[in-house]
C-alpha positions in Angstrom: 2.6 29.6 -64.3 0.0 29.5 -61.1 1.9 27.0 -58.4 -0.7 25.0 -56.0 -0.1 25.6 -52.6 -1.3 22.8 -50.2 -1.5 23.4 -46.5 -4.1 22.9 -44.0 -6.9 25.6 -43.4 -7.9 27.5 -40.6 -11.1 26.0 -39.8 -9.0 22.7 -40.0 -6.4 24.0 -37.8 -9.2 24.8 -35.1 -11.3 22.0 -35.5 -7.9 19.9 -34.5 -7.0 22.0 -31.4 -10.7 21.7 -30.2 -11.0 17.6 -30.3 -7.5 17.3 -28.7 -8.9 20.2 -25.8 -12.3 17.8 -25.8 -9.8 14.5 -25.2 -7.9 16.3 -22.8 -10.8 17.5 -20.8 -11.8 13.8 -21.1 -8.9 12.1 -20.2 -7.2 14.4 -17.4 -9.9 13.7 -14.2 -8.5 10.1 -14.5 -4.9 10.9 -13.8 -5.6 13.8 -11.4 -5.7 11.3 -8.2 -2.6 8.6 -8.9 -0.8 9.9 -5.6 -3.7 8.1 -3.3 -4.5 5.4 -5.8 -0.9 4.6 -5.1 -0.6 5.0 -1.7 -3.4 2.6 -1.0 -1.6 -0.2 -3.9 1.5 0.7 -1.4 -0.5 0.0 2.0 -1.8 -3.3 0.5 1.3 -4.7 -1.0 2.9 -3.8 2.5 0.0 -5.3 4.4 0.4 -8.9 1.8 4.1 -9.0 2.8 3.7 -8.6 6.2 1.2 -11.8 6.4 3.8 -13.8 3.9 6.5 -12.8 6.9 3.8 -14.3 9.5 3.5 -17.3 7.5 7.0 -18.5 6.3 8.0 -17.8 10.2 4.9 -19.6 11.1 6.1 -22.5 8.8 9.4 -22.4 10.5 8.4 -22.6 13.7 6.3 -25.1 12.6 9.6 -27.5 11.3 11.7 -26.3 14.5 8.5 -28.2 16.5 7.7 -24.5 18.3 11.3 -24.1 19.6 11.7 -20.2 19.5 15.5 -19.7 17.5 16.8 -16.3 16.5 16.3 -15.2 13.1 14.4 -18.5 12.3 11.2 -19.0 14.5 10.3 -16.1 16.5 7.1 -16.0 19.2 4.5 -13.4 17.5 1.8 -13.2 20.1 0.2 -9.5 18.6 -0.2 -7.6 15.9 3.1 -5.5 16.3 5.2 -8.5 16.5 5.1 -9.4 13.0 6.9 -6.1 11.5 10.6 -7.4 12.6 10.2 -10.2 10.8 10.5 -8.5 7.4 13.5 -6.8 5.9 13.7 -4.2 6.6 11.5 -4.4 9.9 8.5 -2.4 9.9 8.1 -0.8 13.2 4.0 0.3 14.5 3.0 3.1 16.5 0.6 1.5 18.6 -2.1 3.8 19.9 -4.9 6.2 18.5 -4.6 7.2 14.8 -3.5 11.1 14.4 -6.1 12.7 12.0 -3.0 13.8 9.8 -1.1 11.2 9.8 3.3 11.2 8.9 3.9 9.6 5.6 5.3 5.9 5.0 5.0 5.6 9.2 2.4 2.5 10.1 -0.1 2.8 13.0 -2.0 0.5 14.8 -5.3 1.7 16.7 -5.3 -2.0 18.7 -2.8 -4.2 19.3 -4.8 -7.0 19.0 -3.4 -10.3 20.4 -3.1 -13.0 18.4 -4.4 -16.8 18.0 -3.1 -20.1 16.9 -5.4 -20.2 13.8 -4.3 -16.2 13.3 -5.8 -12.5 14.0 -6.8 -10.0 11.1 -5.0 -7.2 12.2 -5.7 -3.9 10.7 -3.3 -1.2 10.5 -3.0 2.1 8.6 -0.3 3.5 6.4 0.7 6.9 6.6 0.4 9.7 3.6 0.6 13.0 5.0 -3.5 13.0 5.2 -5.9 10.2 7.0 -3.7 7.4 5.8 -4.6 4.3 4.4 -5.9 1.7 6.0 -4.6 -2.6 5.2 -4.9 -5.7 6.8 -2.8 -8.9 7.6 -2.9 -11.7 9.5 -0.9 -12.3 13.0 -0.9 -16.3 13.9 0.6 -17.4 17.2 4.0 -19.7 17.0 
């Protein structure tokens, strides 16, 4: 008695490895650059939070009727002023941008001042290279 033996052959074998090596090939440039892509989503997100800090204080100042009060209506008159009002407070180095700059750290080239109806202030957040630049908005209490 002959027994059939089933298996897979070798031109099968090698015809698999090359279409996963072609989808690999294919796929791989798109996952090579997360670490920036990520940075910049963290630079943003921080940058959104910072103007939601600006507004809510701006909306309690607002309901105070201007009256400064610790911890509840604080005067922002520039850009750097509105990092202490978030949790934890974000603290800018104020002055030219290094070329390399120290990662999570948060620059600002101008310390722009701001206005009743609100500044777009632009800062940069720090990722070891350049950094990456964000915006949000300072509004005068």
């Amino acid at each position: 008695m002959k027994q059939n033996q089933g298996g897979f052959t070798l031109i099968e074998l090698v015809m698999v490895i090359v279409i996963l090596g072609v989808l690999a090939a294919v796929a791989l440039p798109k996952f090579v650059d997360l670490k920036s892509d990520a940075y910049q989503a963290t630079a943003d997100g921080i940058g959104g939070a910072l103007s939601s800090a600006n507004a809510i204080n701006y909306a309690a100042c607002a309901a105070k009727g201007g009256v400064a009060t610790a911890n509840v209506c604080v005067k922002v008159t520039k850009c750097s002023e509105v990092g202490p009002l978030m949790q934890p407070a974000v603290t800018f180095t104020v002055g030219a941008v290094p070329g390399t700059t120290t990662a999570k750290s948060f620059y600002l080239a101008t310390d722009t001042a701001s206005s009743t109806a609100g500044v777009s202030c632009t800062a940069v957040y720090g990722d070891g290279s350049a950094g990456k630049t964000f915006t949000f908005t300072a509004t005068t209490t």
